[in-house]
ZAMARGU-4260 file (C-alpha; in steps of 0.2 Angstrom, whole numbers, plus 5000, padded with zeros to 4 digits):
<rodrens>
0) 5000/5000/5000 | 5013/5011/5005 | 5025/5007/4990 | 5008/5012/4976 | 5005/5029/4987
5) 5021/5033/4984 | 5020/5027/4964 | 5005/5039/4963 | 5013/5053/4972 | 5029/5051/4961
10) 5019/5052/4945 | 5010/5068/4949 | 5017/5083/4939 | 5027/5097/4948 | 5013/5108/4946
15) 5000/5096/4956 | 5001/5106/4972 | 5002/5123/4963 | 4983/5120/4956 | 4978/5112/4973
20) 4983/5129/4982 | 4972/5138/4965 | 4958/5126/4971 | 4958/5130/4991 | 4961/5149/4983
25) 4944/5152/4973 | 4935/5141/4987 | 4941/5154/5002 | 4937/5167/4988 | 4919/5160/4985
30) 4916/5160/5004 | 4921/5177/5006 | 4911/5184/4992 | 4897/5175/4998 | 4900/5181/5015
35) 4902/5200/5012 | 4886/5199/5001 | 4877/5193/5017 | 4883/5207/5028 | 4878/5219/5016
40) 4860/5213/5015 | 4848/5219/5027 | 4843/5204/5035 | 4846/5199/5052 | 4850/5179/5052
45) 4843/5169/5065 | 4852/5153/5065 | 4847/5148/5082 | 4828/5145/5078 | 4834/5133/5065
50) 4835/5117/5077 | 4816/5115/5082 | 4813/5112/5063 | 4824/5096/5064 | 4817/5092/5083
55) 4807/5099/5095 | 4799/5097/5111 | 4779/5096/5111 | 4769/5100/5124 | 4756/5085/5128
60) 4740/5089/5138 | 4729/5073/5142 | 4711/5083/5145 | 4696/5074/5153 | 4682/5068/5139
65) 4669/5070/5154 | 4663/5078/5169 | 4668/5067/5183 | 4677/5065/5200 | 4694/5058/5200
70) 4691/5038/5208 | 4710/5034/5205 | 4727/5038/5202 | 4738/5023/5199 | 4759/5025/5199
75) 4765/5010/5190 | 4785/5015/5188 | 4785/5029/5175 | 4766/5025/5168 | 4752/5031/5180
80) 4732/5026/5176 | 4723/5041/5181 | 4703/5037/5182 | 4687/5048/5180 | 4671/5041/5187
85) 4657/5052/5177 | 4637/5052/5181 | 4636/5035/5173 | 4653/5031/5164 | 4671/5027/5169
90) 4687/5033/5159 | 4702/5028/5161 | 4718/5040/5154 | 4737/5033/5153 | 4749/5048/5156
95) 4767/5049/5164 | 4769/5047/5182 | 4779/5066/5183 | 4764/5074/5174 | 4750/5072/5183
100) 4741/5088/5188 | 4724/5080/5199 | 4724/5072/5216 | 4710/5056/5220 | 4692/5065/5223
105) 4696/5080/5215 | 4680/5085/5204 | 4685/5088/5185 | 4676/5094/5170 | 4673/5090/5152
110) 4688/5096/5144 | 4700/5100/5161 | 4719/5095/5160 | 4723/5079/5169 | 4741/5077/5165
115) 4753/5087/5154 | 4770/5085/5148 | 4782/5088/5134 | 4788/5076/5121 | 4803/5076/5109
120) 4794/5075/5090 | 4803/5078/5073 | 4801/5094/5064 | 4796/5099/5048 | 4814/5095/5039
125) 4814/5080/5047 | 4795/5076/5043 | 4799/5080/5023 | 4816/5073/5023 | 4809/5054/5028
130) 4794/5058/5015 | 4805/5062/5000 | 4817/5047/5004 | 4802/5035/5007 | 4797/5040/4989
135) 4811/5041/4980 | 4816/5025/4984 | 4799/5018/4980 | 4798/5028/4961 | 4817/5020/4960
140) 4812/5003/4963 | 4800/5005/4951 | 4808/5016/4940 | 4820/5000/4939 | 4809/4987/4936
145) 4799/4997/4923 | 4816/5000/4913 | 4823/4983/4914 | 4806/4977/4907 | 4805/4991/4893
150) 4822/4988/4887 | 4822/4969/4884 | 4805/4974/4876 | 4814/4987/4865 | 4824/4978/4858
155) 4812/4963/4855 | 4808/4957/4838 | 4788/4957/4844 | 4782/4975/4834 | 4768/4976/4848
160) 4780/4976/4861 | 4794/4988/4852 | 4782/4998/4849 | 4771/5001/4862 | 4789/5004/4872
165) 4793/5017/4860 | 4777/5027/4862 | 4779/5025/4880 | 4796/5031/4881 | 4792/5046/4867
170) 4775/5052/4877 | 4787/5051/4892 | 4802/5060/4888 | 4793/5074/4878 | 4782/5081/4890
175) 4786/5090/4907 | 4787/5080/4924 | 4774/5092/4931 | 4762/5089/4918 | 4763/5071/4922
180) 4762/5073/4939 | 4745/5082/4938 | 4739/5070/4927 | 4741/5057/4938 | 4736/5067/4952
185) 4719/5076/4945 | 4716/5063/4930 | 4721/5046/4934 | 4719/5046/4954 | 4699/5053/4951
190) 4696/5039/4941 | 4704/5028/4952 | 4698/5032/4968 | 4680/5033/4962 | 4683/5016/4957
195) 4689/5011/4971 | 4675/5021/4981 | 4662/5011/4971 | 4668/4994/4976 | 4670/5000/4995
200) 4689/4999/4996 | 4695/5016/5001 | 4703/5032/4993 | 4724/5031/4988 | 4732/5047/4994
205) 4742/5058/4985 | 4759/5051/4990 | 4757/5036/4978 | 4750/5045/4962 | 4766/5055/4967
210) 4778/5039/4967 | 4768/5033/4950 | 4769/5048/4942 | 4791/5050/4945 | 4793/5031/4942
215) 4783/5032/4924 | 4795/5046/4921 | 4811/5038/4928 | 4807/5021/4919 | 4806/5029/4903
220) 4825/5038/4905 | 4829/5021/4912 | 4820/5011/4898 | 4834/5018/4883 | 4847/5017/4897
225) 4848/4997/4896 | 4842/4996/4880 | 4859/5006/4875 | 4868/4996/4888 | 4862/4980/4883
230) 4866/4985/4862 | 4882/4989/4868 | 4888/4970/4871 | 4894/4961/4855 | 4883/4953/4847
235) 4894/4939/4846 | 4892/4934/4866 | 4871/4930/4864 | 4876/4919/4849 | 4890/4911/4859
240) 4878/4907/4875 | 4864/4902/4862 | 4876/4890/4854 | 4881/4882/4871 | 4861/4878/4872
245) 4854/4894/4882 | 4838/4899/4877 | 4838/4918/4875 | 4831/4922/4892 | 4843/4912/4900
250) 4858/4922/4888 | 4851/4938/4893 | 4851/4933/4912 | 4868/4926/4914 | 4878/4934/4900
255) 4871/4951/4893 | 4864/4958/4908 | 4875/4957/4920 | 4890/4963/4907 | 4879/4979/4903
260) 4875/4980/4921 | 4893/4987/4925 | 4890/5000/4909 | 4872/5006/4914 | 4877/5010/4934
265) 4886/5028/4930 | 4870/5033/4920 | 4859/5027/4931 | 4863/5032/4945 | 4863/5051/4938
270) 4846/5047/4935 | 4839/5042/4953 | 4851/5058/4957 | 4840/5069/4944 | 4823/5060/4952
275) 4827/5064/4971 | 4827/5080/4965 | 4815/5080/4954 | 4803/5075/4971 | 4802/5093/4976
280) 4787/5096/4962 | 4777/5085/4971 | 4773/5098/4982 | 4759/5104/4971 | 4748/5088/4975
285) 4751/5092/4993 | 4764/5080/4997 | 4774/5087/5011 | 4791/5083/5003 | 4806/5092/5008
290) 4804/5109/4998 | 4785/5112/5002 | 4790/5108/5020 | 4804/5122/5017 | 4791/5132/5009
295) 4779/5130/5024 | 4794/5136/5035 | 4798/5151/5027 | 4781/5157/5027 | 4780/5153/5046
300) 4795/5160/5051 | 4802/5173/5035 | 4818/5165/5037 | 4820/5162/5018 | 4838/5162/5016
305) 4843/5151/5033 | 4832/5139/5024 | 4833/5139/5008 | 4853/5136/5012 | 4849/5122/5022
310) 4838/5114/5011 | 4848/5115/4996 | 4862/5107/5007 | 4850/5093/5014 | 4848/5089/4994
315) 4867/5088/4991 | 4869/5078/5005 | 4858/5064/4998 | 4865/5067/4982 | 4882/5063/4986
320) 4876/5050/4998 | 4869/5041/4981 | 4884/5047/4970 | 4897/5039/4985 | 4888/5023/4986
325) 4886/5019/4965 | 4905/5024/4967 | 4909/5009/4978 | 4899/4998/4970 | 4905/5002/4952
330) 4923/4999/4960 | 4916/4981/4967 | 4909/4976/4951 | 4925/4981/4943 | 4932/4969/4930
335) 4951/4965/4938
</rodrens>
């Protein structure tokens, strides 16, 4: 190990660390720039009230559902059963042991605080971070499966398939993401839902028009990725598997895909980058994804730029998370 850091270092140009001070230069330069741009804005930047949108404590007040006399206050270790005996009904309430605010006998009425306390609950960051990775990694999945699916069916010999994967991937790729996404919302979700109402099985909500809509629209990108990948193997490797008795299924499983595998993973893996992004429009079906929940801050709070700056940093952070892990597996799957 020691022996190839020092190959590496020894095969670097004199001028390596001369364009490594350049780089650390324009960065100090970017950040002072930036900097004095701030100071000379009139905004007064309030950092400090940024942490309750990531965590916060809640304050929890059990209140009394009727008009009774307290029969019983049970301490059980950290749990207490705290019990109303109304006119002619018996409740029971389960609160903290610290928080309870009535004795036994004391007489309470409809809507009277029994116990109260304060409990840790995520904020609206956190709230719309968990949302848009729970639905990215359900439209990639999908997204994934839809692709490997229209590729092989691409590049059949089946005109019906071909085609239909063609038009599919055309309609796709030449209209907007936000068109799509309220037609699967205002469109396609009416008619399913009042399908769904009329057979008595319940209402989808938004979130999964939401992860149709950015899967349709990733399996299509995906669709011409393995199709290209998969082109991209000589032909001569399907005619030496189907010559060793494979069927074509069984070439495309063990030879062909796992060879364009390897090829496909840097393209794909700018396009789950590109759909994690592209989430941040399903804020206009009322998915509280990361930017409306942003969005929802700001007009709370007018702090804009706080968190504006911290949302687009959130994003980069699962970007490069993405782009770091494909990394590492690009260099597992590497042919030695």
């Amino acid at each position: 190990m020691i022996t190839s850091t020092s190959s590496r270092n020894f095969a670097r140009p004199a001028s390596y660390n001369y364009w490594v001070g350049v780089f650390v230069l324009v960065i100090f330069l970017i950040a002072g720039a930036f900097y004095y741009a701030t100071q000379k804005v009139a905004y007064i930047w309030r950092w400090n009230r940024i942490p309750i949108y990531f965590v916060y404590q809640d304050d929890i007040e059990i209140i009394s559902d009727i008009e009774g006399e307290i029969k019983t206050v049970e301490k059980d270790g950290s749990k207490a059963l705290v019990t109303v005996q109304g006119l002619d009904e018996l409740q029971s309430y389960t609160v903290p042991a610290d928080s309870v605010s009535v004795d036994v006998g004391e007489y309470v009425y409809e809507g009277e605080t029994l116990a109260e306390y304060q409990k840790w609950k995520p904020g609206l960051l956190i709230v719309g971070l968990w949302i848009t990775l729970k639905i990215s990694v359900i439209a990639t999945i999908a997204g994934v499966i839809i692709g490997i699916i229209g590729g092989l069916t691409r590049i059949s010999s089946n005109p019906a398939l071909k085609w239909l994967t063609i038009l599919y991937v055309e309609l796709i790729r030449g209209s907007p993401l936000m068109v799509q996404i309220l037609i699967w919302y205002f469109v396609l979700g009416t008619v399913i839902n009042d399908l769904l109402a009329a057979y008595g099985l319940g209402r989808l909500p938004a979130f999964w028009y939401g992860a149709a809509s950015l899967a349709c629209f990733a399996g299509a990108y995906v669709t011409e990725i393995v199709r290209a990948g998969i082109q991209s193997i000589h032909r001569g490797q399907t005619e030496a598997a189907r010559s060793l008795g494979m069927s074509y299924a069984q070439s495309m499983r063990y030879i062909i895909l796992p060879q364009a595998l390897r090829r496909i993973l840097p393209p794909l893996a700018g396009q789950f980058i590109s759909l994690i992004k592209d989430s941040s429009l399903l804020g206009i079906i009322a998915i509280r994804e990361l930017t409306k929940a942003a969005r929802e801050i700001v007009t709370a709070s007018l702090q804009p730029f706080e968190v504006y700056l911290l949302l687009g940093l959130l994003y980069l952070v699962l970007t490069f998370s993405l782009s770091m892990a494909v990394q590492h597996m690009e260099k597992r799957m590497a042919i030695q």
